[in-house]
N, C-alpha and C positions, 0 to 999 in steps of 0.2 A: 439502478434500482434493485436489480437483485444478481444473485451468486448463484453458479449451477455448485453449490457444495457436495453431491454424491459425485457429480461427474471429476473435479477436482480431484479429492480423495480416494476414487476408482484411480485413475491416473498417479496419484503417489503411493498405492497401496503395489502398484504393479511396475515400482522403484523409477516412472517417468520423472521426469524434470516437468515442469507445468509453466507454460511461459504466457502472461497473462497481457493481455494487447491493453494501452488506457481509451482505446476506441469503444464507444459503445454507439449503441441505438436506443432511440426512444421509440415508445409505442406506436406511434407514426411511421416511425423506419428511420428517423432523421438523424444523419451521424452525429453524434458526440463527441469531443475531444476532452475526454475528463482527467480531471489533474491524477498526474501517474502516483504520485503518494497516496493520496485517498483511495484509489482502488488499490495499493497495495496493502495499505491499513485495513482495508473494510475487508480483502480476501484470507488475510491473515486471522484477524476476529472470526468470520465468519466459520472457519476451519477447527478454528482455537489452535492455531502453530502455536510452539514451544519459542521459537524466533522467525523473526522480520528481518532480512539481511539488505540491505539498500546500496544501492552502490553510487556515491554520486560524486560531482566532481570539484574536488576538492574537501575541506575539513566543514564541519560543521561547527556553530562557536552558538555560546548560552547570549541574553542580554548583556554581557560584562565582558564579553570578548575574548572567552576562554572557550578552548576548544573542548567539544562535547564528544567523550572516546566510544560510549556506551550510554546506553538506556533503555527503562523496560517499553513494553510496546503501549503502556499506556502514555506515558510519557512523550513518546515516539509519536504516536496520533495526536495525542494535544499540541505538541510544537508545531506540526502539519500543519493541524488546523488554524493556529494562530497566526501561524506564515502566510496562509491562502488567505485570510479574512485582510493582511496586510497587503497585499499583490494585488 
């Protein structure tokens, strides 16, 4: 539900690496296992990074079965999101 975005950016202003867990909690306490693309999307927006770097395994490929080398981040969060509404 939300982004510590000063503590983030404290931490890359002071050249850390920021490794972001997709575990969260809800306002109850109750662990969450939320999908690692959407919190990588939404930490990236919420920053305004320059780039999204994702690492996954294997190629990524469009509807037509061509492999997808690059894309911008808007891009990048809609394919997510169309995956996960598919999953």
């Amino acid at each position: 539900e939300k982004i510590d975005v000063s503590r983030i950016k404290e931490r890359l202003d002071s050249d850390s690496i920021v490794v972001v867990s997709n575990m969260g909690y809800s306002s109850s306490g109750e662990v969450l296992n939320c999908n690692t693309y959407e919190v990588a999307t939404a930490c990236a927006l919420a920053i305004e990074a320059d780039k999204l770097i994702c690492i996954v395994d294997g190629q990524i490929f469009d509807e037509h079965g061509r492999v997808i080398p690059f894309m911008s981040l808007e891009e990048a969060d809609m394919l997510i999101r169309k995956r996960a509404k598919q999953s």
